[in-house]
N, C-alpha and C positions, 0 to 999 in steps of 0.2 A: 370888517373881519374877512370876508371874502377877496378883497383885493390883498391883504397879507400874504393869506396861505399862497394865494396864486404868484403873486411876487417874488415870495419865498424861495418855491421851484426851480425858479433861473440862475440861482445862487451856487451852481453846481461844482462850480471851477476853486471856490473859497478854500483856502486850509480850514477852519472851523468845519466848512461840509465834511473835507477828507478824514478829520478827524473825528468827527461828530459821526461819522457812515460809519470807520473803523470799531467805537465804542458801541455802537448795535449792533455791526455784525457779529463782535463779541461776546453778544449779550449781557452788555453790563447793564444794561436798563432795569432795573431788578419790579420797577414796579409802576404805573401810572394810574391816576384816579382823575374821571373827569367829575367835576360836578357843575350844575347850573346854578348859578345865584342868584337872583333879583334875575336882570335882561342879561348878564356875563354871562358866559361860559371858562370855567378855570381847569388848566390841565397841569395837574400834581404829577411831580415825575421825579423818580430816586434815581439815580445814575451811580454805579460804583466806576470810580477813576484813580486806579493803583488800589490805595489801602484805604481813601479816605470817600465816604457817601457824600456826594453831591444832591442838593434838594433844586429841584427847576420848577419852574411857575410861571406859566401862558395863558394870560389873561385878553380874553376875548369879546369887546364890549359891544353890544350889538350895532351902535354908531359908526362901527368899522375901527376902533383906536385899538389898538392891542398895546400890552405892555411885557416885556420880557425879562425876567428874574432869574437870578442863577447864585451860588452864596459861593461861585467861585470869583478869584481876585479880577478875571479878566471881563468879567460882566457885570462885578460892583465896581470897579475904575469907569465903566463907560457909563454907569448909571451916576456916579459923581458928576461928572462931565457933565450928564443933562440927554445921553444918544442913547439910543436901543441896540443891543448886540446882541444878534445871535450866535452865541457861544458854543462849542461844540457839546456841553451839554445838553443847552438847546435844541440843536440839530439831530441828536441821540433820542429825546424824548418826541422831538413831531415826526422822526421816523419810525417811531416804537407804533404811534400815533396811527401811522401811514401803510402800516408792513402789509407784506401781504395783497399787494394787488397789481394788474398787468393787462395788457392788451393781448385776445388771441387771437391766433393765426391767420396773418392777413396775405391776400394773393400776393404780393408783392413780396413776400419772407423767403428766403433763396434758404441750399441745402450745404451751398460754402459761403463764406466770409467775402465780400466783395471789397472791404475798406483792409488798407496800408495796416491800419493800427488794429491791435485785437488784444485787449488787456487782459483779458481773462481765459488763457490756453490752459493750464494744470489747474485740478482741484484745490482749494485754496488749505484744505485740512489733511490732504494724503500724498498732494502731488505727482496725482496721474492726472493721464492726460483726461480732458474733458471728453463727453460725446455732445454732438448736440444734434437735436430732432431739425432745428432750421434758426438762421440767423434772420434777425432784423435791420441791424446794424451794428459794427465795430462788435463789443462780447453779450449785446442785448438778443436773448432768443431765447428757446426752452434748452436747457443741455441737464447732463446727469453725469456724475461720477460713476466706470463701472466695478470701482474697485468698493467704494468706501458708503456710496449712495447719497452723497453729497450732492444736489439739485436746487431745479426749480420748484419753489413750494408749492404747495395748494392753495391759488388764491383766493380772499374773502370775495374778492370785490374784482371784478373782470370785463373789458370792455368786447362785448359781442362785436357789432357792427359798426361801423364808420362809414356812413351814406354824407358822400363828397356835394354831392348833385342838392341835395337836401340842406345841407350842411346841420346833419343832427348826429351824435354821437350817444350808441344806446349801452349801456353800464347793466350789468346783471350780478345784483346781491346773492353771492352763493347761498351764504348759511338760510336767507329766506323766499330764497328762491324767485324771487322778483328781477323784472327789469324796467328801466324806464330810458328813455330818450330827452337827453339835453340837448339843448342849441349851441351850437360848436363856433368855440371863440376867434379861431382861425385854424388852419387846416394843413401845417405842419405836423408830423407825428410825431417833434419834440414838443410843441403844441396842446397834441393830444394829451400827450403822460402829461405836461401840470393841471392842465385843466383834470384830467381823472384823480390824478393826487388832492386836487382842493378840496375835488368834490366828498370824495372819500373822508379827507378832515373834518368834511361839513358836516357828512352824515354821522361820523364821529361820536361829537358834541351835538348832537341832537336835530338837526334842522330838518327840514324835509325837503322831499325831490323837489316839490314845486315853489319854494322858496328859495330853494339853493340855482335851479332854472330860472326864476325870475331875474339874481343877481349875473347870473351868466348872459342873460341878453343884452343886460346893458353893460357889459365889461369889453374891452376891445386890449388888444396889445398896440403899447406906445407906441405913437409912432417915428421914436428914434430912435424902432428894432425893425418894425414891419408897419411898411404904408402901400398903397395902391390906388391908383388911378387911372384915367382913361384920358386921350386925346386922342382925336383924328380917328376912333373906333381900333387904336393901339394900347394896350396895356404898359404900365409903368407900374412896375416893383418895386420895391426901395427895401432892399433884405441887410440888416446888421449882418454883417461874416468877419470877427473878431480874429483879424492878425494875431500870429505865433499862435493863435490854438489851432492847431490841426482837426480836431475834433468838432467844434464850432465849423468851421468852416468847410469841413467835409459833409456835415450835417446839410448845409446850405447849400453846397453844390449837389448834392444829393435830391434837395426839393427843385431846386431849380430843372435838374435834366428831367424830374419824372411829369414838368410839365411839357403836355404836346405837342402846341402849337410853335412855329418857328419864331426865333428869337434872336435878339442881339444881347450880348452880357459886358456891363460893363466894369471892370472892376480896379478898385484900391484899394488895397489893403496894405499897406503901409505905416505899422503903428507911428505915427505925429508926435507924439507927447515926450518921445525918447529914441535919440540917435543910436537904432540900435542896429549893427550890422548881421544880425544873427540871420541866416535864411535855412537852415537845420529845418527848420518846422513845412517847409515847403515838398519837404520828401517823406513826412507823414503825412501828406495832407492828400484827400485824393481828386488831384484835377483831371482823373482820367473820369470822371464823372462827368467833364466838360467835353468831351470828341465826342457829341452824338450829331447825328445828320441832318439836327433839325433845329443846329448852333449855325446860323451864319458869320455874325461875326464875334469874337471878343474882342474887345478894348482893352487897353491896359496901360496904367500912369504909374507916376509917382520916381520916386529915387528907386524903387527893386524894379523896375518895370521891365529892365533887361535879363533878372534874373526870374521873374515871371516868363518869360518868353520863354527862355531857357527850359523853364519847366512843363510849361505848356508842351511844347514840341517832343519830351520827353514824355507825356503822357497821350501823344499819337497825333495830337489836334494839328492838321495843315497850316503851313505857314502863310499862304494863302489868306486865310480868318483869322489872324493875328496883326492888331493894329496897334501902334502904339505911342505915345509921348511922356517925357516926363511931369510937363502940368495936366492933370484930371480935366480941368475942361478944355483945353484946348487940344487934347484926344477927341472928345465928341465933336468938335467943330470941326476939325478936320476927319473925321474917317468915318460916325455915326450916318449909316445908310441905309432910312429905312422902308425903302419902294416893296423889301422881299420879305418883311419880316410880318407879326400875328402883336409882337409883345417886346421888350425892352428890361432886363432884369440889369439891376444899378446894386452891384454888393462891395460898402466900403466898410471900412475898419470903425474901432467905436471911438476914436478920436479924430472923425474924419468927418464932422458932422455940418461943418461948414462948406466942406468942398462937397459933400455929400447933398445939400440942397441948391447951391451953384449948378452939377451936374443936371440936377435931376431941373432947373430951366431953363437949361440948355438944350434937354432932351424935348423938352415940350415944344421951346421954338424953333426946334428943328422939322417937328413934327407939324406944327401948323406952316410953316414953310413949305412943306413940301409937300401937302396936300391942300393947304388954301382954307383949312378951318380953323375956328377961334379954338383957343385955347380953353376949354372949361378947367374953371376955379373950382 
């Protein structure tokens, strides 16, 4: 059950989300009933969509199976079939589920918009413009309409503190005034919000802190989004940053600059799967996140690699710390130099998953190469 909800979260990009988000912000959710049965947890949920009630049904089996219902046509074809789909019914009813909770005020939260993209500038019911108290990223932050009073809610459920060093993440129950401290599953602050969304679901349907903690210690994100290692007393990264999403991928160069230590980046993103010439997405995207003082070098492969550079250099970064070749590893063999550096960040596309572990033992033999120590497995 807990790896669901959590899975679920990353689903952000889907048209079912888009539209599943649209039908709650509309409030067509008109109604949800959770109840316990036997070890299940079932979550009843009426959806009004145009003229006709939609009935949904989220079954939650404590062995971790869920099962998804919907008596509309595009989630009984997929139950024919034998597949689970979260339909944007679906999606309307576990954010009906979900409302209502946020992370507050972290030192890191600025007073302007730092990212290219900002989707949410005018009130979405009067169309003035927005205020906002401070941004977190792209249109995540507290803001208020001053016309119409359209805002940020009063959350139920709100994440006090984020202790990195500890890695516990502390959650505080408005309506009962309580807080407690989980073990934090990784340490992205895209991250944080699914982990706080599951948790929230958790609490939901009935479970307690210390059970809903227990399942959080032993959960980890795949590692064919987020892995890390060590050689030679160097860190290795290995961060999914998902080509043509500007958002994705500004998200990850955003984690990447806020670590401190000096570093080498190496990167492909070059969707694989589909010869696509689009590079539109590269001038929403913000690699001006990547010129800090404390980037030695970037790498950069693939068929765009010239149009990377291109970008690169338009977002400040010296030509200098720009290295490049069209094949992924045969970039790090020739130009990976890491006498100056603390760490090693490898951000490739998610159909890159094979040059994406090619690279990353290339990085290791380069690094036992040039310090003279075994490789740890």
């Amino acid at each position: 059950m807990f790896k669901f909800l959590f899975d679920f979260s990353f689903n952000l990009f889907s048209l079912s989300y888009r539209n599943g988000e649209k039908l709650f912000q509309d409030k067509c959710v008109k109604n949800i009933d959770i109840r316990k049965i036997g070890k299940n947890t079932i979550i009843y949920g009426i959806v009004q969509d145009k003229v006709r009630l939609i009935s949904t049904n989220i079954k939650l089996g404590e062995s971790g199976k869920v099962q998804l219902k919907c008596n509309c046509e595009l989630n009984k074809e997929a139950r024919v079939s034998g597949n689970q789909f979260a339909c944007k019914h679906i999606v309307a009813t576990t954010l009906k589920v979900l409302e209502n909770f946020g992370i507050d005020r972290l030192d890191t939260d600025t007073e302007k918009c730092e990212n290219i993209v900002q989707d949410m500038v005018l009130c979405p019911k009067c169309g003035t413009k927005l205020e906002y108290e401070y941004y977190r990223y792209h249109h995540v932050g507290k803001m208020k309409c001053p016309n119409c009073g359209f805002g940020t809610p009063k959350r139920d459920y709100e994440t006090t503190k984020i202790d990195f060093e500890n890695k516990l993440v502390t959650i505080k129950d408005n309506d009962k005034n309580t807080e407690y401290s989980y073990s934090m599953v990784a340490d992205g602050i895209i991250n944080i919000y699914n982990m706080l969304s599951a948790i929230v679901a958790l609490k939901q349907v009935g479970l307690s802190d210390e059970k809903i903690n227990d399942a959080l210690k032993k959960t980890k994100i795949v590692d064919t989004r987020f892995s890390q290692d060590e050689v030679a007393g160097k860190k290795i990264v290995l961060h999914l940053a998902k080509g043509q999403n500007p958002i994705a991928c500004s998200r990850v160069f955003d984690y990447v600059r806020k670590q401190p230590e000096k570093k080498t980046i190496i990167l492909f993103l070059d969707d694989l799967h589909e010869d696509n010439e689009t590079i539109t997405w590269f001038y929403d995207t913000d690699y001006e996140f990547l010129n800090g003082d404390n980037v030695e070098q970037i790498i950069v492969s693939g068929k765009r690699s010239k149009d990377t550079i291109v970008r690169l250099l338009m977002a400040g970064v010296p030509m200098e710390k720009i290295f490049a070749d069209r094949d992924e590893v045969e970039s790090v063999r020739k130009y990976f130099k890491p006498k100056d550096i603390e760490s090693v960040y490898v951000l490739y596309d998610l159909y890159a998953m094979k040059q994406k572990e090619e690279v990353h033992q290339e990085v290791k033999k380069i690094l036992e190469d040039t310090f003279g120590k075994k490789v740890e497995e």
